[in-house]
One Martini backbone bead per residue (centre of mass of N, CA, C, O) as a GRO file, in nm:
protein
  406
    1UNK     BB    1   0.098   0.032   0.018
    2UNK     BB    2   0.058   0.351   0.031
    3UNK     BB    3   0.089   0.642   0.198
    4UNK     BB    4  -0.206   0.738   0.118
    5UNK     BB    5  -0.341   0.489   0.221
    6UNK     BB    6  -0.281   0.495   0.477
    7UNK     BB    7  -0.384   0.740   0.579
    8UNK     BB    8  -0.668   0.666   0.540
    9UNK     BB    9  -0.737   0.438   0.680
   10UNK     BB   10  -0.642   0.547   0.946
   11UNK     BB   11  -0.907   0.790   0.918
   12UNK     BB   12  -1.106   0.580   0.924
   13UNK     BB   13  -1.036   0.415   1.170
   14UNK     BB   14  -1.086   0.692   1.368
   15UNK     BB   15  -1.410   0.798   1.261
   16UNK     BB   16  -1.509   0.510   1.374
   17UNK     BB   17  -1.521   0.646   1.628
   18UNK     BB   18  -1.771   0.780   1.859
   19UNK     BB   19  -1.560   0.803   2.132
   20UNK     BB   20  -1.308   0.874   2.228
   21UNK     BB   21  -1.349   0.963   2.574
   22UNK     BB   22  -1.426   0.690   2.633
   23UNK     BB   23  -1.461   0.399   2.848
   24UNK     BB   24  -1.255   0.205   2.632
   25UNK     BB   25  -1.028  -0.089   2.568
   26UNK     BB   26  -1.159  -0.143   2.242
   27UNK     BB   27  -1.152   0.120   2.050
   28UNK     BB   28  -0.842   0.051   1.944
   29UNK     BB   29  -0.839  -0.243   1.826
   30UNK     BB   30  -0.825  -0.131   1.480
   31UNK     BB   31  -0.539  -0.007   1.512
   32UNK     BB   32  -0.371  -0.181   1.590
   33UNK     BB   33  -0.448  -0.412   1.348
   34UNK     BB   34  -0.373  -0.188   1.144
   35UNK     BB   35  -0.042  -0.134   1.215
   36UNK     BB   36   0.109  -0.452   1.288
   37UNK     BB   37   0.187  -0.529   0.989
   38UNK     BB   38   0.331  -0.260   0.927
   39UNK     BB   39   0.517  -0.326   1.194
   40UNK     BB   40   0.571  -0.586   1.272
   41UNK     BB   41   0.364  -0.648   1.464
   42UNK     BB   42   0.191  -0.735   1.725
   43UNK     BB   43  -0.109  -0.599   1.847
   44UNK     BB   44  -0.004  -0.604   2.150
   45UNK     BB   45   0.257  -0.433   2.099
   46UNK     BB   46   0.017  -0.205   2.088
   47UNK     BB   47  -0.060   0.082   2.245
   48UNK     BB   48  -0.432   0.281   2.233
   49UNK     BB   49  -0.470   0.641   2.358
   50UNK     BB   50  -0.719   0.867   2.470
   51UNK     BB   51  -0.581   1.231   2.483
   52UNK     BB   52  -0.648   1.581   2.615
   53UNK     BB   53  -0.362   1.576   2.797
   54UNK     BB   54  -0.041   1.575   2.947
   55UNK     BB   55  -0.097   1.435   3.165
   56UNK     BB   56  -0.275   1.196   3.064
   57UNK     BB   57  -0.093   1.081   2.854
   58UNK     BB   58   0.116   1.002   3.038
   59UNK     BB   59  -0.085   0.776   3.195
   60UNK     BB   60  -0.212   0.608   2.967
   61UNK     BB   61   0.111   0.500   2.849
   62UNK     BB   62   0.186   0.388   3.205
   63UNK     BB   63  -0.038   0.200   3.376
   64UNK     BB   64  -0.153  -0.027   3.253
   65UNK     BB   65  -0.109  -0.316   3.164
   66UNK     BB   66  -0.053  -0.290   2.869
   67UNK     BB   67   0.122  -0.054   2.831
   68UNK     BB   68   0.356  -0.229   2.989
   69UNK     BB   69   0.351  -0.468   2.746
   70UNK     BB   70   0.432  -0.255   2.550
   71UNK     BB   71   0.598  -0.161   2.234
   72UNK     BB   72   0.378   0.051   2.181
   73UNK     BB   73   0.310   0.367   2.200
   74UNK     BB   74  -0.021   0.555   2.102
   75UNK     BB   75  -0.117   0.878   2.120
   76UNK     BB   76  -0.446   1.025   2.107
   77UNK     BB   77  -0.526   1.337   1.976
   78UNK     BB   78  -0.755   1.633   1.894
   79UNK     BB   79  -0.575   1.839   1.971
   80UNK     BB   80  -0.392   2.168   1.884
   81UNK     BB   81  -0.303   2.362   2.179
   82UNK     BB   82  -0.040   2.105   2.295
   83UNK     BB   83   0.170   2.045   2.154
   84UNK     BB   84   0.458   2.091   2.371
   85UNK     BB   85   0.320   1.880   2.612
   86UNK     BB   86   0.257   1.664   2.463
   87UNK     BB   87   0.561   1.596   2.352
   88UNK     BB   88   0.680   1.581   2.636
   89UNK     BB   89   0.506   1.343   2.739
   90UNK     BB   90   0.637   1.163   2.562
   91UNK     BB   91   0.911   1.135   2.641
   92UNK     BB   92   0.852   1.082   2.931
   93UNK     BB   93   0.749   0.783   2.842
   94UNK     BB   94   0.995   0.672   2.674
   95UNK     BB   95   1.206   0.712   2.937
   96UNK     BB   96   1.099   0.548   3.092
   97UNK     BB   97   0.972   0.286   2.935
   98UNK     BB   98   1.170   0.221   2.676
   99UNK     BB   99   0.979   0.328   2.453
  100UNK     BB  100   0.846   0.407   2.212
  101UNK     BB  101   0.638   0.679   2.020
  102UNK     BB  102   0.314   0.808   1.899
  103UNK     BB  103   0.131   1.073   1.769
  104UNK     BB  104  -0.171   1.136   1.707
  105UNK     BB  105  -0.358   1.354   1.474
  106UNK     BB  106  -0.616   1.560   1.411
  107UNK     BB  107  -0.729   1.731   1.221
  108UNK     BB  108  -0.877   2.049   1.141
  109UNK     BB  109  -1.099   1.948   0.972
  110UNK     BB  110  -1.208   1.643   1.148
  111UNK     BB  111  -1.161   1.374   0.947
  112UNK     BB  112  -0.814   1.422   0.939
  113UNK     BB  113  -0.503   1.186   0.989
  114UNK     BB  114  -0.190   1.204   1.193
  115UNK     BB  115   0.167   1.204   1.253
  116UNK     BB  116   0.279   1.452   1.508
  117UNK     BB  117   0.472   1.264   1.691
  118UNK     BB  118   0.843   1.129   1.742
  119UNK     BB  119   0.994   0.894   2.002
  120UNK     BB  120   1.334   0.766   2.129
  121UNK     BB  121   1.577   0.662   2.197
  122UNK     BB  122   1.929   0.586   2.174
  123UNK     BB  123   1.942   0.298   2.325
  124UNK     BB  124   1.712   0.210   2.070
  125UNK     BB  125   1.719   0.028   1.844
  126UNK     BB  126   1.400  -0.041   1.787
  127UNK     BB  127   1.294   0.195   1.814
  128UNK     BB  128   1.436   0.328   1.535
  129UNK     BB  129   1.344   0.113   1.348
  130UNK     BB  130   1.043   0.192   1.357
  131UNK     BB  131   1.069   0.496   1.296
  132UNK     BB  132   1.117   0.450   1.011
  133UNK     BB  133   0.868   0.246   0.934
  134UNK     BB  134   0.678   0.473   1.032
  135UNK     BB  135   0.783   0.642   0.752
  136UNK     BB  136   0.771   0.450   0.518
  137UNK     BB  137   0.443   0.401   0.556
  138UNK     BB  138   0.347   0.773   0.611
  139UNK     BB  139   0.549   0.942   0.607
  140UNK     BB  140   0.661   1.199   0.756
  141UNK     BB  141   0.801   1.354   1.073
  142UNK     BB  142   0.821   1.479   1.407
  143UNK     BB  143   1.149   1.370   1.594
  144UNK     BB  144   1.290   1.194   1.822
  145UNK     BB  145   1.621   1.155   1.991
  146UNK     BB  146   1.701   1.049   2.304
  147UNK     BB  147   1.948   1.070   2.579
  148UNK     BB  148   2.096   0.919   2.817
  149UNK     BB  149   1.999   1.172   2.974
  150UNK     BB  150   1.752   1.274   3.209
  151UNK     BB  151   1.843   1.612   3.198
  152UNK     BB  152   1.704   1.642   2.860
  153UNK     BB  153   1.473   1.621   3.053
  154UNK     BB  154   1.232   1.797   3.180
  155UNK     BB  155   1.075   1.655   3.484
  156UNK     BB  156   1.237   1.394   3.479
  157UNK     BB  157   1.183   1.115   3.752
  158UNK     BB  158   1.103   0.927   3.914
  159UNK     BB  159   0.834   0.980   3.945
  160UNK     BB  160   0.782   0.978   3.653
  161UNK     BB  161   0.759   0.698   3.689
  162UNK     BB  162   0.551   0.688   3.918
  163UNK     BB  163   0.220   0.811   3.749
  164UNK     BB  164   0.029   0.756   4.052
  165UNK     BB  165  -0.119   0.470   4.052
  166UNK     BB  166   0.067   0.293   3.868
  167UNK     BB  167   0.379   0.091   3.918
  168UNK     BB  168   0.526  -0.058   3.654
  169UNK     BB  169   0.821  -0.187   3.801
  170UNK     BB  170   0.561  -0.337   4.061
  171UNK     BB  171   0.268  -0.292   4.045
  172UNK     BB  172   0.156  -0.086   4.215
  173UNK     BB  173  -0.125   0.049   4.388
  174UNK     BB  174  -0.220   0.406   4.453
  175UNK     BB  175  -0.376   0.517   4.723
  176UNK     BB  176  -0.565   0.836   4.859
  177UNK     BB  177  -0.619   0.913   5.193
  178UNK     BB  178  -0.788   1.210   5.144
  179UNK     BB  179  -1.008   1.144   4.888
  180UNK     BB  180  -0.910   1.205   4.636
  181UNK     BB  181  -0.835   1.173   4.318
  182UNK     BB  182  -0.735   0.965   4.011
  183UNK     BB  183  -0.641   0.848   3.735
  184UNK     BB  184  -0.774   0.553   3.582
  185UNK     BB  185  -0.890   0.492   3.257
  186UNK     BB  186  -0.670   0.344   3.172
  187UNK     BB  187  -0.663   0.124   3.359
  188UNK     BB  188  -0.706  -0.235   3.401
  189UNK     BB  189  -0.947  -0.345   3.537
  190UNK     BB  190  -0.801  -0.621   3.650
  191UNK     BB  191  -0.622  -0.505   3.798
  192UNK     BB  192  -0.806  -0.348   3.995
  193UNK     BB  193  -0.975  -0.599   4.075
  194UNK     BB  194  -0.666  -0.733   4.216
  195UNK     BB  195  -0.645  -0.482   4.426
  196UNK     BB  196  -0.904  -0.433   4.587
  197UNK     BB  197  -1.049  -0.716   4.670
  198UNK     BB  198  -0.942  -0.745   4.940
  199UNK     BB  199  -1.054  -0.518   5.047
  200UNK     BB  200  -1.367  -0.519   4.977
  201UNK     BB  201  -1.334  -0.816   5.137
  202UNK     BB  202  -1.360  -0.637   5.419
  203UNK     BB  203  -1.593  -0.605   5.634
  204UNK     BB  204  -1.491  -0.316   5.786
  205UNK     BB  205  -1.476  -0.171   5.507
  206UNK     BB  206  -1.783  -0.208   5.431
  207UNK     BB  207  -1.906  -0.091   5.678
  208UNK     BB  208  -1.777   0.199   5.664
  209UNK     BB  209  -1.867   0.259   5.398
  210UNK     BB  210  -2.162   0.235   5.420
  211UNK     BB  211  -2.169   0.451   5.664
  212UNK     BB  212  -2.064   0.649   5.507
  213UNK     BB  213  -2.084   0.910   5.252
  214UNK     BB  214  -2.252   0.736   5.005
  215UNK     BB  215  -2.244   0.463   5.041
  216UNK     BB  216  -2.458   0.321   4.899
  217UNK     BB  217  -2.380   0.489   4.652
  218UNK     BB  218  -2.136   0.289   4.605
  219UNK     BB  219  -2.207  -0.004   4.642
  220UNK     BB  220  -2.407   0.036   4.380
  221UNK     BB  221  -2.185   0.118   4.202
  222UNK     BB  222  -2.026  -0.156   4.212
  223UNK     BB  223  -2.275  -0.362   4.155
  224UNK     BB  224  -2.294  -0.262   3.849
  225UNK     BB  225  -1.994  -0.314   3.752
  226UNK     BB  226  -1.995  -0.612   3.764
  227UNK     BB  227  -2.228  -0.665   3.629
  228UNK     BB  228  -2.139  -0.538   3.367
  229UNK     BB  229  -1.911  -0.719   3.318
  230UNK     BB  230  -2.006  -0.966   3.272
  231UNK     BB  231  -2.211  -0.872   3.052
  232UNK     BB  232  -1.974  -0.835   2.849
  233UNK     BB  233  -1.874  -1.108   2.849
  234UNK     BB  234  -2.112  -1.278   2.748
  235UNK     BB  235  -2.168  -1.130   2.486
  236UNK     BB  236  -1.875  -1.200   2.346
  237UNK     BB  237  -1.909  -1.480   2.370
  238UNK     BB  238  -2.164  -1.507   2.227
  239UNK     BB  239  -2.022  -1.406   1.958
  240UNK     BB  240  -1.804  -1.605   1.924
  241UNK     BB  241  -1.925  -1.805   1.883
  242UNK     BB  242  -2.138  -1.738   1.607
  243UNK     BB  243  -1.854  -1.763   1.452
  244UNK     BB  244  -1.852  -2.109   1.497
  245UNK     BB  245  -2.007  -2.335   1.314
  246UNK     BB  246  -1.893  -2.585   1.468
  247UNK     BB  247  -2.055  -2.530   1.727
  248UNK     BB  248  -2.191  -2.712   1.993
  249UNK     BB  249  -2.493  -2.716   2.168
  250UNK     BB  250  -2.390  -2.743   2.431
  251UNK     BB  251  -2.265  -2.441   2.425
  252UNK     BB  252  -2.538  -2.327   2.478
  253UNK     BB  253  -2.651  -2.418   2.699
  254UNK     BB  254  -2.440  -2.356   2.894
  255UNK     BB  255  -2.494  -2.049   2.851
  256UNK     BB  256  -2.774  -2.024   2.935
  257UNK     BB  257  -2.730  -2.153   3.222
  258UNK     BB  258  -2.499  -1.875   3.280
  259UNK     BB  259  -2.740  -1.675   3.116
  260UNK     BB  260  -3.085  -1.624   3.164
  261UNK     BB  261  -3.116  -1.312   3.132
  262UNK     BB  262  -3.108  -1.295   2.823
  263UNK     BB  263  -3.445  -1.330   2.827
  264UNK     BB  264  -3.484  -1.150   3.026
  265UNK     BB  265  -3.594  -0.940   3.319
  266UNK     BB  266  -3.797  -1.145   3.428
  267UNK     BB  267  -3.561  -1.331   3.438
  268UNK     BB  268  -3.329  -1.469   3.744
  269UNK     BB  269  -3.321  -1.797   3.764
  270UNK     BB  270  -3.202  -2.101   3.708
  271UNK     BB  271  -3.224  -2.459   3.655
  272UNK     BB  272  -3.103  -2.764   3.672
  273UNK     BB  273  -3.333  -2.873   3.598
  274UNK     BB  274  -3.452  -3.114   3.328
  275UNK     BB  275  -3.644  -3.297   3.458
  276UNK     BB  276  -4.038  -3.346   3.440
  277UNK     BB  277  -4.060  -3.616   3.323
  278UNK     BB  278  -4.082  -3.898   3.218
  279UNK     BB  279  -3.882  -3.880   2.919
  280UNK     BB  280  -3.853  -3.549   2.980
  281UNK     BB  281  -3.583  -3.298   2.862
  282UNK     BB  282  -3.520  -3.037   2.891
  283UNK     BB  283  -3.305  -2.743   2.853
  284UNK     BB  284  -3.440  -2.480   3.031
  285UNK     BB  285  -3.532  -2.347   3.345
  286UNK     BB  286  -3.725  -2.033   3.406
  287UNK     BB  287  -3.757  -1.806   3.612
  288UNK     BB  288  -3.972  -1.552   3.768
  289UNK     BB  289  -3.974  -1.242   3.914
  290UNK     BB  290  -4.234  -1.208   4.024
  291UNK     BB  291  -4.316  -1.544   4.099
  292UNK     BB  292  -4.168  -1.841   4.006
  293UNK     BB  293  -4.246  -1.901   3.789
  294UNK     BB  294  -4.202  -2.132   3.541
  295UNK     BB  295  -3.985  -2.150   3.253
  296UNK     BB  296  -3.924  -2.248   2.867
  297UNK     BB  297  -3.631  -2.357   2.692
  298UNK     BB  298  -3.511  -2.407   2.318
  299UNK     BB  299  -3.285  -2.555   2.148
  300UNK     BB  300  -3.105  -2.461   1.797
  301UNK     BB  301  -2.939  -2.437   1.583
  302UNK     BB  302  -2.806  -2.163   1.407
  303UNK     BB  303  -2.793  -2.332   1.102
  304UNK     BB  304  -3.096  -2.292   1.123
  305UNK     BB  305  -3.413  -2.237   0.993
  306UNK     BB  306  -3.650  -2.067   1.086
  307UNK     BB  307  -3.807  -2.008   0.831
  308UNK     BB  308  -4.026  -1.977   0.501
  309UNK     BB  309  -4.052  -1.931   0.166
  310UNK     BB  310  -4.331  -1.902  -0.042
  311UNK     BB  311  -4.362  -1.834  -0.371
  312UNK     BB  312  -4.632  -1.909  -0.454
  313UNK     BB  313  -4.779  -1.747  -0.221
  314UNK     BB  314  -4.620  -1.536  -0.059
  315UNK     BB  315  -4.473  -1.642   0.197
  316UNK     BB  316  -4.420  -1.733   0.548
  317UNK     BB  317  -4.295  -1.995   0.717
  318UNK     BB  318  -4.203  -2.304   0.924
  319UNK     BB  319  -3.988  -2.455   0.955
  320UNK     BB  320  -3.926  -2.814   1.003
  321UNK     BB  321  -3.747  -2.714   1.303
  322UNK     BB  322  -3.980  -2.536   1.398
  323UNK     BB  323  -4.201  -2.730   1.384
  324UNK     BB  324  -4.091  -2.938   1.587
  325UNK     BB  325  -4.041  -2.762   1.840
  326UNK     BB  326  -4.322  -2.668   1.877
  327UNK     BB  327  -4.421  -2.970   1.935
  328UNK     BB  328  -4.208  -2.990   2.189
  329UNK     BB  329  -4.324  -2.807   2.346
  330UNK     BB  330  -4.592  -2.881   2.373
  331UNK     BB  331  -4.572  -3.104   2.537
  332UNK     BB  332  -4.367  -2.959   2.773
  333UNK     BB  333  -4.606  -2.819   2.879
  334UNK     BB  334  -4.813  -3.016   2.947
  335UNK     BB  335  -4.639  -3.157   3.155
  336UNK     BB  336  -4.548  -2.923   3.336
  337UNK     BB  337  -4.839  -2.848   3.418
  338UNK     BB  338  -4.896  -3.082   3.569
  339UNK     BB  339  -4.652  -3.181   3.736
  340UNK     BB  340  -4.603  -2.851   3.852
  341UNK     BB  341  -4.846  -2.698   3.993
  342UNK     BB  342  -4.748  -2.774   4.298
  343UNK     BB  343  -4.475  -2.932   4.249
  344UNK     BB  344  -4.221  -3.106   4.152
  345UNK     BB  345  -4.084  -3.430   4.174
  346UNK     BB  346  -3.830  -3.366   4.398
  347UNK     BB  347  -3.947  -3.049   4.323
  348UNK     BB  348  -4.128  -2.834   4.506
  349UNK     BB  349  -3.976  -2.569   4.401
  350UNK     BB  350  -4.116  -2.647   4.122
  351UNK     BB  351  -4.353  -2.402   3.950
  352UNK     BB  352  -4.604  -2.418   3.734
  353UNK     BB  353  -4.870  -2.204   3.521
  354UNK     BB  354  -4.855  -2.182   3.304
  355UNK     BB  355  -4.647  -2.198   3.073
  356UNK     BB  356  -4.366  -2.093   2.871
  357UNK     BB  357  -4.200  -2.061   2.567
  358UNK     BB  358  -3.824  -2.080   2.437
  359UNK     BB  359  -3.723  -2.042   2.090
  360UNK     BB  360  -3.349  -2.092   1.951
  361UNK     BB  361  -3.316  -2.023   1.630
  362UNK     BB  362  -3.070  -1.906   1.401
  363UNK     BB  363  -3.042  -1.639   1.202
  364UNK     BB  364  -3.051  -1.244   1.128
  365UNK     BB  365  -2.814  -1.062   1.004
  366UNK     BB  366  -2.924  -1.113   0.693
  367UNK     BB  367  -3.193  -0.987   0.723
  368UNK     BB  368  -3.504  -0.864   0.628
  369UNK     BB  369  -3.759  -0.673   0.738
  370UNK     BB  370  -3.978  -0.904   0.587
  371UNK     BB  371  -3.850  -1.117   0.805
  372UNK     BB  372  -3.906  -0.988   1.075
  373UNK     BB  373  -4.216  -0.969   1.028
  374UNK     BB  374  -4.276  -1.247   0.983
  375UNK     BB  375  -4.197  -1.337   1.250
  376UNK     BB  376  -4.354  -1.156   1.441
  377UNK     BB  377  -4.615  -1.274   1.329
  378UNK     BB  378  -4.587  -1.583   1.365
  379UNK     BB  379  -4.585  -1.538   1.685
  380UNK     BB  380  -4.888  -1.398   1.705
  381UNK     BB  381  -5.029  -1.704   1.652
  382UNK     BB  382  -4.890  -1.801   1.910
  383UNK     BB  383  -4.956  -1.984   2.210
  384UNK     BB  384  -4.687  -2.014   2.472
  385UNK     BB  385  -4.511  -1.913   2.197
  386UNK     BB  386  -4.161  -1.841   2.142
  387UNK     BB  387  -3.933  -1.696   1.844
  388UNK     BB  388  -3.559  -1.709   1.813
  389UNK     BB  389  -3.290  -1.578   1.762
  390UNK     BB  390  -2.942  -1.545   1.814
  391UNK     BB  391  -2.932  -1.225   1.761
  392UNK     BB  392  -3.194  -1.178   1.953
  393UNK     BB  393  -3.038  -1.299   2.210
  394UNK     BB  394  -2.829  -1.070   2.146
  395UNK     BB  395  -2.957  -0.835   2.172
  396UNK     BB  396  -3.055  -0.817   2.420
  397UNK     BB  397  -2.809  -0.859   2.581
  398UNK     BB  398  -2.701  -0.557   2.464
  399UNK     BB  399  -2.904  -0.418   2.616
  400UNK     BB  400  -2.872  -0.440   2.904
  401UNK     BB  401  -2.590  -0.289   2.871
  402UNK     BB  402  -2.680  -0.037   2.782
  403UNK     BB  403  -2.857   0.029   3.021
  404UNK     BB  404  -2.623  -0.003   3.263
  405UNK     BB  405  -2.452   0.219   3.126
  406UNK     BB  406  -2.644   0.505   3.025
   0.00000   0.00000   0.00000
């Protein structure tokens, strides 16, 4: 590719970022990887962070386990208003970490993006060789070779090394005893999350914040973030699932036992119990928020049809295998319903009443609006039986992590 082919690629996907300065660890692994073969290098050796002043960058590209396992620190910035300190920050980056930086920036326009600044040290061959390769694969751009003289950068000393949250050398979490805050945005949740932990399982420690001014809304808040990563974790697992079309139907089923939230709001825990009655076996009871009382979902491969087109009448119908589904489930209903009315045998724990049924069968990201409404209309003509497919409980379950996050 040429250079102005790079430079384009560049701006489109730096233009496709939705917010800049969003806390996501995720926004910017299309540039990773759109980098890492131009620079011969793997996605993971190159970490791209967002950065809108000169504390915050040089904090950014040195703070987080990625930020720190990185052979190449790469901060974003949209502002042109700041060039000689964020430029100061990238040096200062560079001399504690002993590894490049490059500083991408925002053009004028808005629109197109460019190299505005890199820098290596002096007895960083790796360095040196690296921008150069990446003057060659973008054109030139404005650039230093710093000298191991620590005092040729002002301001550069250990404090310099250890700035703020986490300490590179250590691994050290630093919480400031006076109530300030710390600037974690760029920190690895994980890292965070196994620094803390000890913390907050210390029951007096629990006691006292609960105690303390806002503290139930700290714990309250606490408590959302852990939800949120959960949820952010299944919903991951399940699009990288979808995208194997080889694997097995029982690891949708585990995934759906360890997330049965995914199905609705109204479910709050499932069931291990999976015989309802002798010779009888769902794939999972789901119980309802409100009540208690049980329903069933039963799963079918991805790669199979939920509907189809009869061309003669210009109608859609359900398939053959949707159609043996529905089928299995009016029994599963009856026999539930039965059997369950007032507490199922060996687990009166488990009562069903008029239950009804979710069905999970193929895919629909590239189904036509026609397609989704002769779904919708299909299911309206059901009773006690709702069909969708596995994008559509991807989609659920995406939807819950956008409202928990507001």
């Amino acid at each position: 590719m040429t250079v102005e082919e790079n430079l384009a690629g560049l701006s489109e996907i730096l233009n496709d970022v939705p917010n800049h300065s969003a806390p996501s660890v995720k926004k910017y692994r299309a540039l990773e990887h759109f980098l890492a073969p131009l620079l011969n290098l793997e996605p993971a050796a190159t970490y791209a962070a967002h950065a809108n002043k000169d504390g915050n960058l040089y904090t950014r590209v040195t703070q987080s386990a990625r930020a720190i396992a990185a052979k190449f620190a790469i901060p974003v910035i949209l502002r042109t208003d700041q060039d000689p300190s964020m430029m100061h920050a990238c040096k200062r980056a560079t001399w504690n970490m002993k590894r490049p930086t490059l500083l991408i920036q925002q053009g004028a326009d808005g629109t197109t993006w460019g190299l505005r600044y890199g820098c290596t040290r002096l007895d960083d061959s790796f360095g040196l060789a690296l921008l150069d390769l990446v003057e060659e694969q973008f054109g030139s751009f404005e650039r230093d070779t710093l000298t191991t003289d620590p005092q040729s950068i002002p301001g550069t000393s250990r404090e310099d090394a250890l700035p703020g949250a986490l300490q590179p050398q250590s691994g050290l979490l630093l919480l400031r005893l006076d109530g300030s805050t710390i600037d974690l945005s760029a920190v690895d949740p994980t890292v965070i999350s196994q620094a803390v932990a000890p913390i907050i399982a210390d029951p007096e420690i629990l006691e006292a914040l609960a105690g303390g001014l806002n503290g139930a809304e700290i714990l309250r808040g606490i408590q959302t973030s852990l939800r949120l990563a959960d949820l952010e974790r299944a919903t991951d697992e399940l699009r990288t699932m979808l995208s194997d079309p080889s694997l097995r139907e029982q690891r949708y089923q585990e995934w759906c036992q360890r997330y049965g939230w995914a199905f609705g709001n109204i479910y709050v825990i499932q069931d291990s119990v999976r015989n309802i009655t002798r010779g009888d076996s769902v794939d999972g009871l789901l119980s309802q928020t409100a009540n208690g009382l049980r329903d069933i979902y039963e799963l079918k491969r991805p790669d199979m049809d939920a509907i189809k087109y009869d061309e003669t009448h210009k109608s859609y119908y359900w398939s053959a295998d949707t159609s043996k589904a529905i089928g299995q489930c009016h029994r599963y209903l009856d026999r539930l319903h039965e059997a369950a009315a007032t507490g199922l045998l060996d687990h009166p724990e488990i009562i069903a009443y008029h239950p009804r049924a979710v069905i999970v069968i193929g895919r629909s990201t590239e189904w036509s609006i026609a397609q989704l409404r002769a779904l919708h209309g299909l299911n309206a003509r059901l009773h006690s039986i709702t069909v969708i497919t596995y994008d559509q409980l991807l989609a659920q379950a995406d939807q819950l992590v956008r409202t928990l996050r507001g």
